[in-house]
N, C-alpha and C positions, 0 to 999 in steps of 0.2 A: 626251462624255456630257453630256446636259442632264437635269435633272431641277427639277422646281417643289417649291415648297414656301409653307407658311402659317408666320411666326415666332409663337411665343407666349412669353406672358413666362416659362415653366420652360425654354425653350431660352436666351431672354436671360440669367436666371440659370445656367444649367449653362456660358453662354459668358463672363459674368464667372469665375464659379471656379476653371476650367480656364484662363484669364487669370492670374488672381490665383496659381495652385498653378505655373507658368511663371515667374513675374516676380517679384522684392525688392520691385520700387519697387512694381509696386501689393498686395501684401500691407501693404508699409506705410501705404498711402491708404486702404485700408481700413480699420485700424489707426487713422487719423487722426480718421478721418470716419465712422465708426460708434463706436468702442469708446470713443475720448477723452474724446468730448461726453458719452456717457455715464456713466461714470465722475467725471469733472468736475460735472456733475448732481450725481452722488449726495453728491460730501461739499461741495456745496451747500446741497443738502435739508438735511444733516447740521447742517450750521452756522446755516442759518436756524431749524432747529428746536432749536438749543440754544440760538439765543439772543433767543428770539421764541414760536412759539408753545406749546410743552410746555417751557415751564423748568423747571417743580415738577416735575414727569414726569420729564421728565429726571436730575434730580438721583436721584428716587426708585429708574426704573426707566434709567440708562442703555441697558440692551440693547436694551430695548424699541422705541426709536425707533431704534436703528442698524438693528435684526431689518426693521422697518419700511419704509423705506427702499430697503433691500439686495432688498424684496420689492417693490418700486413697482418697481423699476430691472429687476429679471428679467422680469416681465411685461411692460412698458412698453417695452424695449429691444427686442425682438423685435419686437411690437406697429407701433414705429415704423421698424423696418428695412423690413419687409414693405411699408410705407405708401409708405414712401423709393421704392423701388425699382420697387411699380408706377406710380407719380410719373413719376420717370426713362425708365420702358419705355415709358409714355403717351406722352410727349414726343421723346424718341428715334424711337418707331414709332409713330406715329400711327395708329388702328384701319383707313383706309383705306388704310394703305401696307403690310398686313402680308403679302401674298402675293407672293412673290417667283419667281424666277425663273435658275439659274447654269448656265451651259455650261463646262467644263474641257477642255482638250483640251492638244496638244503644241504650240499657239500661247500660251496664257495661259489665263486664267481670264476671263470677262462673266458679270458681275452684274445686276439689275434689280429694279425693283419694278415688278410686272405693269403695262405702262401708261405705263410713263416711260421718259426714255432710261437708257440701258444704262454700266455703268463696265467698258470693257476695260483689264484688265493680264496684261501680258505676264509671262513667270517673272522677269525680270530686276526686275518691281516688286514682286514677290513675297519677302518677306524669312523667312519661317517658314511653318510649318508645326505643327498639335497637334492629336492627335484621341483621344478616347474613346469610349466605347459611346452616349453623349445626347449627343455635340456636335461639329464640327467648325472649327477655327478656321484662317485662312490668311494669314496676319500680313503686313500691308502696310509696316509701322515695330512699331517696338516696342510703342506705345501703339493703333491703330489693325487692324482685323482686319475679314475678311470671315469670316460664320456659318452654321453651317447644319446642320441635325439629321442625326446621324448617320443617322437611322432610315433618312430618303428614300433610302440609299444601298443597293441589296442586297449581296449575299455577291461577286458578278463586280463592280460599280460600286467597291464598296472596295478590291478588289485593282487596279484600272486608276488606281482613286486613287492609289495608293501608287506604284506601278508609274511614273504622272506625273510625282509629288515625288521620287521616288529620280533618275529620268531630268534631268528639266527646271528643279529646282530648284537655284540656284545654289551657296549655303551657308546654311547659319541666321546671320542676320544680327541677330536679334534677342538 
């Protein structure tokens, strides 16, 4: 089965999460590199501003500048995740590479970005397998995966999928 498709960055996202909800280790990268820096920020903020600019303030109204804070950091956290990450999708996919191209069959799986050469792997390069209703992921290593929107796939393309991966897939190696 071939079918084309265009990635956008809600498939990019739906193909980290369904990543991340699979794997320890990158829950904890996530963990690291979103939550930490933020968190570390805030009783930053906390400590320059007790002891720098709202000192009087401070003493007066302690809450007030933690409340403060704790409210820069919820809006701001998200704010800069969303930023992050179309950063990362830019770069990763570049606007011209985003239509793609995947053939599956009882040889392996070929990939492409319309235009360029093609990446064939056979089942045996094939280490996983994960799919939901927005995404499908085909794990080359543990860290590393081939993507693709669930949607492109109809009601008979998903069953010949699975049908594939029960057949031709070696073990979950991931």
């Amino acid at each position: 089965m071939t079918f084309k498709y265009t990635v956008s960055l809600e498939d990019y996202k739906a193909a980290l999460a369904l990543h991340s909800r699979r794997s320890l280790s990158a829950r904890i990268a996530h963990l690291c590199l979103f939550w930490l820096p933020t968190t570390v920020g805030t009783f930053i903020g906390l400590l320059i501003m007790h002891l720098g600019f709202h000192l009087q303030y401070m003493r007066i109204f302690p809450w007030l500048s933690a409340l403060f804070w704790v409210a820069v950091v919820c809006i701001a956290a998200p704010i800069q995740h969303a930023s992050y990450m179309r950063r990362v999708f830019d770069k990763r996919i570049p606007a011209g590479n985003r239509a793609n191209w995947t053939d599956i069959n009882d040889q392996g799986v070929t990939s492409a970005i319309v235009g360029t050469e093609e990446g064939v792997f056979s089942w045996e390069d094939v280490a996983g397998f994960a799919q939901n209703e927005k995404i499908t992921l085909l794990y080359l290593d543990k860290r590393r995966f081939l993507f693709f929107p669930t949607s492109v796939l109809n009601q008979s393309q998903r069953a010949e999928l699975k049908d594939l991966v029960a057949r031709n897939l070696v073990r979950d190696k991931c």
